[in-house]
C-alpha positions in Angstrom: -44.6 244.5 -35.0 -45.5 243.2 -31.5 -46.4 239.9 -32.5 -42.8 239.3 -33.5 -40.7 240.4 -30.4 -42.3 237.2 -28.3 -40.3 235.1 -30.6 -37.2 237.3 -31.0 -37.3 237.2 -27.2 -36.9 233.6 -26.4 -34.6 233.4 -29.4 -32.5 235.9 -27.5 -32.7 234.0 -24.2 -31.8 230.4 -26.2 -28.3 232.3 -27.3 -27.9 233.5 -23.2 -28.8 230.3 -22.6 -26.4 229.0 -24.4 -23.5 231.6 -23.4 -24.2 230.4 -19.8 -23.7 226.7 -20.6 -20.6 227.7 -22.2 -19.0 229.4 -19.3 -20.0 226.6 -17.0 -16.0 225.1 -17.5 -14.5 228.0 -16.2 -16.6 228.7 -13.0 -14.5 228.3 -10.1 -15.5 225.1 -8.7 -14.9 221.3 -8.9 -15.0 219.2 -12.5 -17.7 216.9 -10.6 -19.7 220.0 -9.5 -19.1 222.1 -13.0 -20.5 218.8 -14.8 -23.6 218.7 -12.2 -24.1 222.5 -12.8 -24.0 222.0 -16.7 -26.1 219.2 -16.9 -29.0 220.9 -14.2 -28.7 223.7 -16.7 -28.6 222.0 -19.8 -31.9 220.1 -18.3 -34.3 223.4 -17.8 -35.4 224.2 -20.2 -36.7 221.0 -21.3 -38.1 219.7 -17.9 -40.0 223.9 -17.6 -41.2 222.8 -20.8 -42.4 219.6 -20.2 -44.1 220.6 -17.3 -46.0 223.5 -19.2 -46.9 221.6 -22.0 -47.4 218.2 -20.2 -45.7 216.2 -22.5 -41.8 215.6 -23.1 -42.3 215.4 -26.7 -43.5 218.7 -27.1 -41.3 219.8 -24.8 -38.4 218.4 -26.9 -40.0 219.8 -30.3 -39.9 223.6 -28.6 -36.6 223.8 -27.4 -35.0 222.2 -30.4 -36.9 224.4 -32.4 -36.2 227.4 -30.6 -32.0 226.3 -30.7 -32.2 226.1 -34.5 -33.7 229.0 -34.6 -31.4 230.6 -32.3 -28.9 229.3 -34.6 -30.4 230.5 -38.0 -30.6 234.5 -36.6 -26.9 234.4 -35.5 -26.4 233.1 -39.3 -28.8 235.7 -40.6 -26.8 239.0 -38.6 -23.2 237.3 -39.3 -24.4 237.2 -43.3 -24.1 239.9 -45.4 -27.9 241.1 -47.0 -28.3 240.6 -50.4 -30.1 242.8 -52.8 -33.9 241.7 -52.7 -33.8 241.6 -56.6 -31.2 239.6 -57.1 -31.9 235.7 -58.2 -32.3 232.9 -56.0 -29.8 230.4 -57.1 -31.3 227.0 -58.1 -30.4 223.5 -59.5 -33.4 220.8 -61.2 -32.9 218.1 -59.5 -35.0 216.5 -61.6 -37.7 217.1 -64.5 -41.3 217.0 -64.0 -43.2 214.5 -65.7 -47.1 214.4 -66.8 -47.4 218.1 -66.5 -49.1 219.8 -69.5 -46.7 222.2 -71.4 -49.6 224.8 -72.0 -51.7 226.2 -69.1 -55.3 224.9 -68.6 -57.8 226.9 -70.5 -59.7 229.7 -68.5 -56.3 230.6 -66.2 -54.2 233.6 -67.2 -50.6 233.6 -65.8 
């Protein structure tokens, strides 16, 4: 149960993160400075992660990957559940070829 909330955490800060970024337009100050506020703001993240993890491509990976994310748990609480028995919905895209039709001998489904 603990292991979970570290994740749920900085998901939670992406999505302030991301409420901040959107306000920056209607802070009272000038277009110049609003732009120089978003972009300083936009930037942390990725330059506190660069310097923690000493590289800018990791740095890239983890934010991005925190921002989708982010993303997919708005998705998941705006959703309605599903039943947990209820089929997954599917299409073959295409059919398998060169797989036997009958199980190998000595395995039991």
């Amino acid at each position: 149960m603990v292991a979970g909330l570290r994740e749920l955490r900085i998901y939670l800060a992406v999505l302030a993160w991301w409420a901040v970024l959107l306000s920056v337009p209607f802070w009272p100050v000038s277009g110049s400075a609003s732009l120089g506020y978003f972009c300083a703001l936009a930037a942390a993240p990725f330059l506190l992660m660069a310097w923690r993890k000493r590289s800018a491509t990791k740095a890239i990976y983890s934010v991005v990957s925190w921002c989708f994310n982010a993303a997919g748990l708005v998705r998941g609480l705006l959703r309605a559940r599903r039943p947990a028995h209820e089929r997954i919905s599917s299409h073959i895209l295409k059919e398998p070829t060169g797989i036997p039709s009958q199980p190998a001998q000595g395995f039991a489904p």
